[in-house]
N, C-alpha and C positions, 0 to 999 in steps of 0.2 A: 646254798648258792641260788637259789630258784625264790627261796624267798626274799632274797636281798633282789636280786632281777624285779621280783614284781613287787618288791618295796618302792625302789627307782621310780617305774613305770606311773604305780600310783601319787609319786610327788610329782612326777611330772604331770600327769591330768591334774593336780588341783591347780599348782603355777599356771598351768595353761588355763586352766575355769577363773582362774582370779584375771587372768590377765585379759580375755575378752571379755569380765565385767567392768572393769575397770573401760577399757575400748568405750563400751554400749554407756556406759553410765555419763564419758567424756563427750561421744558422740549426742547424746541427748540431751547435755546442758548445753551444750554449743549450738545446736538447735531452738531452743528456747529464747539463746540468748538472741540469737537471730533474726529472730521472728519477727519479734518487738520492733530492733531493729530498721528491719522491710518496712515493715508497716510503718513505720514515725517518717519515712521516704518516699514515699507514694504520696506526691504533690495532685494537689485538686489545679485543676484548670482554671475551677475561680472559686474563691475562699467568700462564697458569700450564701446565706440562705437566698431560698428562694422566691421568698416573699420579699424579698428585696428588690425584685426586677419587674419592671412597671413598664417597658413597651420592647420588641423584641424585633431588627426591619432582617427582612429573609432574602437575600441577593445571591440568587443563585445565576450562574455566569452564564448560561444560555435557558432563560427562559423570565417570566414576569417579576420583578420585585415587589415585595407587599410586608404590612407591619401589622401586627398583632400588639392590642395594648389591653393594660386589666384598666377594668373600670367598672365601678360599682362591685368588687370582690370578685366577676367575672373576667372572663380573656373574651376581647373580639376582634373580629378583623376591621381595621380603623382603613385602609390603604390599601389595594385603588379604588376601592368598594368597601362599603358598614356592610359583614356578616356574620353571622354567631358563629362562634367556635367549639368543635367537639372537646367540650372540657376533659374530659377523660385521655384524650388524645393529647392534648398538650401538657399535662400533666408531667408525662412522658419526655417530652423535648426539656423542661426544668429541672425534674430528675437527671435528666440526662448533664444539661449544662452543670448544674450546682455538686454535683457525686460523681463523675470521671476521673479519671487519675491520668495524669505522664505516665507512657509508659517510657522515654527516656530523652536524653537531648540528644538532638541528632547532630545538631553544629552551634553555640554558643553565641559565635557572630559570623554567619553568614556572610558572604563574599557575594554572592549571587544566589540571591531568590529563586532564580530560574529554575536551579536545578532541583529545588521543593516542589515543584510547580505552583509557586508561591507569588510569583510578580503577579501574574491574574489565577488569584484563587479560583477551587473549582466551585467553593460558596463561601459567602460571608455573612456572618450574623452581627450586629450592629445593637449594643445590648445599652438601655437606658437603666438607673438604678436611684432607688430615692436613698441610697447608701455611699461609701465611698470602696470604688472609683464611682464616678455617678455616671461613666458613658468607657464603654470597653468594648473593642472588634475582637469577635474571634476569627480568623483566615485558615480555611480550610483545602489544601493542596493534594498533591500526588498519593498514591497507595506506595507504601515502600515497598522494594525488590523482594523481599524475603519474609518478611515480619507478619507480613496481614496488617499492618497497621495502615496510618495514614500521616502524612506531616502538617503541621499546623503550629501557628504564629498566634501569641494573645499583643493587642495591641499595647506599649509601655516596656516593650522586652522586646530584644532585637533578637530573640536565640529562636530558632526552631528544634518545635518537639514532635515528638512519636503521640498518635493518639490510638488507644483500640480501635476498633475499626466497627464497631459494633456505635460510636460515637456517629460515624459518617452515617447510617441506617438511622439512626433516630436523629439526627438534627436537617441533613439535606431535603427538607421538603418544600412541598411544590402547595400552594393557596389550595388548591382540590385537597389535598390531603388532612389540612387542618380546620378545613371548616364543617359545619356540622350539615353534615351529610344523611340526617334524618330525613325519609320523606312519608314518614309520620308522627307528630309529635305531642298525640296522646299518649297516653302511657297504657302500653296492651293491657293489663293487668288490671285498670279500671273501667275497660269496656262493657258496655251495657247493650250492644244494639250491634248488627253489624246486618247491613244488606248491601246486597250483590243483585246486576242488572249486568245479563251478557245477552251475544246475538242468541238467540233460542232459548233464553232460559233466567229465572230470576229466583230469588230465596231471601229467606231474613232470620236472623239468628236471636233470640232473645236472652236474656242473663235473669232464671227467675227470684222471685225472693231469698230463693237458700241460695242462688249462687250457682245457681245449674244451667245449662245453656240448653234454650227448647230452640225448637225449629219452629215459626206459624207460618201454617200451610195457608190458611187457618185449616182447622182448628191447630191449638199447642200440641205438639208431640214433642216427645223425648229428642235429642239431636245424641248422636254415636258422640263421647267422649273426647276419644283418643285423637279423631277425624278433626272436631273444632277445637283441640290443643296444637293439631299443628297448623291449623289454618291463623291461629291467635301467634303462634309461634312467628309463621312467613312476619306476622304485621310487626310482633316486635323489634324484629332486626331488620326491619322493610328500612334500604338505603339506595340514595341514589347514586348509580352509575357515570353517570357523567352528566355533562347540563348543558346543552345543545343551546339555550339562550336564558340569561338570567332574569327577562321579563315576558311571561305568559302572556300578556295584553297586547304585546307585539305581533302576535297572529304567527304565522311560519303553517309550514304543511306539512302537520302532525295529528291527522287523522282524528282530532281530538272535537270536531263536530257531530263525527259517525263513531263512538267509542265502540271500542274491543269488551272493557271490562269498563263498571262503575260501580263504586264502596263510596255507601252510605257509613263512616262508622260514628257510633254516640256515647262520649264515656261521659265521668263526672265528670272530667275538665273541658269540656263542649263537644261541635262536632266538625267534622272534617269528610271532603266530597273528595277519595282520589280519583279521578278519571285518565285512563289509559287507552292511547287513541292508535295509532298503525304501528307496525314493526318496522324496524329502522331497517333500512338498506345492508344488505351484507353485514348483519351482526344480528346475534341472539337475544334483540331487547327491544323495548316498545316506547315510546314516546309518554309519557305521562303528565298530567299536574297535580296538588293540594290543594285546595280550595284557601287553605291559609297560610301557606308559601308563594315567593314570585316567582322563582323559578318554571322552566319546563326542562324535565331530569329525563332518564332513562331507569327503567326496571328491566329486568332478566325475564325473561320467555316465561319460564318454569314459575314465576308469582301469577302468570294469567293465567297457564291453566290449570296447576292447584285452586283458584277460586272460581273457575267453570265447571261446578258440580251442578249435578241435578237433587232433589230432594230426595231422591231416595238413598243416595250419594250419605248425605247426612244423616239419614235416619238410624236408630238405635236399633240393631237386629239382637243383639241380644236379649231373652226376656225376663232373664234373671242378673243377679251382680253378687249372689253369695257363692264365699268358697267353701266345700262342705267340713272342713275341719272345725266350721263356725259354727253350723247348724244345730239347733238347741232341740226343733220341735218342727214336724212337718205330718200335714196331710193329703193323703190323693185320694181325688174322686173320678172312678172311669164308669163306662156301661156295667161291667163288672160287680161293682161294689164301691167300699168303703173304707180305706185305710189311715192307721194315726200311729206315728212312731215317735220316743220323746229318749232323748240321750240322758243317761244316767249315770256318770263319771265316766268311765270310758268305754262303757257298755252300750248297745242300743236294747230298745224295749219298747215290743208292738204294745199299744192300750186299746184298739180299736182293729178288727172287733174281739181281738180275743185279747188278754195282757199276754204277755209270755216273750222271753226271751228270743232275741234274732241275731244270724251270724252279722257284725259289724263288715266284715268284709263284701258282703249282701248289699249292705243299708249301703257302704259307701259306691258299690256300683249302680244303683239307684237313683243315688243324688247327682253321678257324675250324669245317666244320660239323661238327667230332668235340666241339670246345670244348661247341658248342649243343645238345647231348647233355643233355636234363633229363625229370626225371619229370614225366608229368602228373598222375598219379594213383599211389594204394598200392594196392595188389590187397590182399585179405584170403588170409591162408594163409603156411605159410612153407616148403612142400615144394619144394624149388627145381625137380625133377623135372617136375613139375608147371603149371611156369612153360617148359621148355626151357630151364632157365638150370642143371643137371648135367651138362650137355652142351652149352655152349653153341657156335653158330654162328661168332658175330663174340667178338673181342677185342681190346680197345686196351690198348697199354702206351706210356706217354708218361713219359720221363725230365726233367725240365727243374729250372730254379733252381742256385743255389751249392750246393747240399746235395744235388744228384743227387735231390731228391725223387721217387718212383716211385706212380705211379697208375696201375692195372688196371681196367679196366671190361668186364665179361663183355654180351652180348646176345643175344639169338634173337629168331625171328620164329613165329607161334602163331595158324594163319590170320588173322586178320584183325588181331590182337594185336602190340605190341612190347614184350618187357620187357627187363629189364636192370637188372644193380646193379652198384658197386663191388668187389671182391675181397673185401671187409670189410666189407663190411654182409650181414648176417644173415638181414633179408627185401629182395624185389624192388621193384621197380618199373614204373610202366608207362608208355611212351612213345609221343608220339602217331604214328598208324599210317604214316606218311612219316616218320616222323624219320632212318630210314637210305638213307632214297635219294640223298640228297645228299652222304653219304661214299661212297655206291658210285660215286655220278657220276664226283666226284673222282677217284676212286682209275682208273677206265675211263679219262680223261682225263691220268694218269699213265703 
């Protein structure tokens, strides 16, 4: 009895396992089939590449109409003014027009527009084409109740449709939006030169042979890295705010005779003079012009005074740049003595003055407080005599990287003073007054 019970039982689990295969198997062809489907139904707004569209006029219902046309493989603005347009930007509005889909038909043949908000669209685009249709509106109306979408009419079809609504964000724009909004139009990245002139204070930035950015004082000093990538950064993305009047020669009272800030900058592709003159009334930006645009724009507060450094602002305090996992071969010279330590697979080993084996764990806290070796300050002067750095005390020589790279750092001590430079920097520096205690620890502790 018991095993005919759970004979039953087990032919019912398997009916039952075939039967929600069978389900799963039906439900996932009918899926497949579907898909296809969807998609072959998903109507484009306009069936045409994009290279197809050759002037685009932008009528938006409360505020200027203006036309963008390609000419010479470029977009400009042709209407109610010749200005360059952010390619990249409009890019955007083509993809947008040419890859949109319905998302459905709202009414087939409308009775009354109005209630799309269709009789006066909220914008209209007015599309020329060297294709067929060769001239097509699109009308752009109300957000629907529920959907997030928005309703919208192509001119040659009297039906309105549902558009996403992510359509209305990229095509209703306003002349400010679409034109190129650069208010520098060297390319950061070939810059060679950059000088700065503010009230108190002036600087120049040089780009040397290898590519390195000195600061002259004169003389050439090293300039901190990380400090002129973001000052290079500000210039890349440097755009204008708005444009108080689109010709600079018209004069206006824009403080731009008694400048706040002035950039010198010099790349290969020429040079350009921004001058930034009073801060605008009741907002966080300053009047500005290019030397090779006509406008006068506005810049954001925060570009002046990221570029009102002082030199020491930009100087290189640190006086090494190796990390010690790199380090091949180093020597130190103090009052003390004479040390020379050289990495031997993953060992250290003093050669100087005695060979013999050293804890690694030693060598690597060594390197780290030689590594933390930075200026706090620039001393004014450049008689190195003067400093105890023609004679100096200490000397580090640290080998490290694939390329055997080599860094000297000379130092002394000048009662109550530390300074120290590079082998190759031209004036000193000053460190603060413990900075070599903890190499000497180290090195007692070796």
């Amino acid at each position: 009895m018991r095993k005919k019970k759970f004979l039953n039982t087990l032919i019912a689990l398997v009916v039952l396992a075939a039967t929600w295969g069978a389900i799963t198997y039906y439900d996932k062809h009918k899926a497949t089939e579907k898909a296809p489907a969807e998609a072959a139904n998903q109507e484009k707004i306009f069936a045409l590449d994009a290279q197809h569209i050759q002037s685009i006029v932008f009528k938006p219902r409360d505020g200027e109409a203006f036309t963008c046309r390609r000419e010479n493989g470029k977009w400009v603005i042709s209407e109610p003014r010749q200005l360059a347009v952010d390619q990249g930007n409009f890019s955007g509005i083509l993809n947008s027009l040419t890859s949109a889909t319905i998302s459905q038909v709202a009414d087939p043949k409308p009775a009354n527009l109005r209630d799309f908000g269709l009789e006066q669209p909220s914008y209209v685009l007015e599309i020329t084409t060297d294709a067929k249709p060769a001239d097509v509106t699109l009308s752009l109306g109300d957000d629907t109740p529920t959907s997030g979408d928005l309703y919208a009419q192509v001119s040659g079809n009297p039906r309105v449709v549902t558009l996403p609504s992510y359509v209305k964000t990229s095509l209703e724009k306003k002349m400010f939006d679409l034109r190129d909004r650069r208010a520098l139009t060297l390319e950061a990245e070939q810059l060679r030169k950059i000088s700065v002139q503010y009230k108190g204070g002036k600087w120049t930035l040089e780009k040397n042979p290898e590519g390195v950015w000195d600061l002259a004082l004169p003389p050439l000093v090293r300039a901190d890295r990380f400090t002129v990538d973001g000052l290079v950064s500000q210039l890349r993305g440097l755009n204008m705010q708005t444009i108080p009047s689109e010709d600079k020669k018209k004069g206006g009272d824009y403080g731009l005779g008694s400048p706040a800030l002035r950039l010198e900058l010099k790349g290969s592709d020429g040079v350009q003079t921004i001058v930034v003159g009073k801060k605008q009334k009741d907002a966080e930006q300053y009047f500005a012009t290019n030397s090779a645009l006509d406008p006068v724009f506005t810049l954001n507060a925060d570009f002046v005074t990221q570029f009102q450094k002082n030199s020491a602002d930009l100087r290189e305090k640190d006086l090494f740049s190796f990390t010690s996992f790199d380090v091949k071969k180093f020597a130190v010279d103090t009052p003390k003595g004479h040390w020379a330590f050289e990495r031997q697979g993953t060992k250290w080993k003093e050669t100087a003055p005695k060979s013999k084996d050293v804890s690694s764990d030693k060598i690597e806290s060594l390197l780290t407080h030689v590594r933390d070796l930075r200026a706090d300050t620039f001393p004014k002067g450049s008689n190195l005599a003067a400093f105890g750095l023609s004679q100096p005390a200490y000397r580090f020589n640290i080998q490290f990287g694939d390329k055997n790279t080599t860094e000297i750092v000379e130092a002394a001590k000048s009662g109550d003073h530390v300074y120290a430079r590079r082998s190759t920097d031209p004036l000193p520096s000053e460190l603060a007054k413990a900075a070599l205690d903890d190499v000497e620890k180290s090195l007692g502790e070796l």
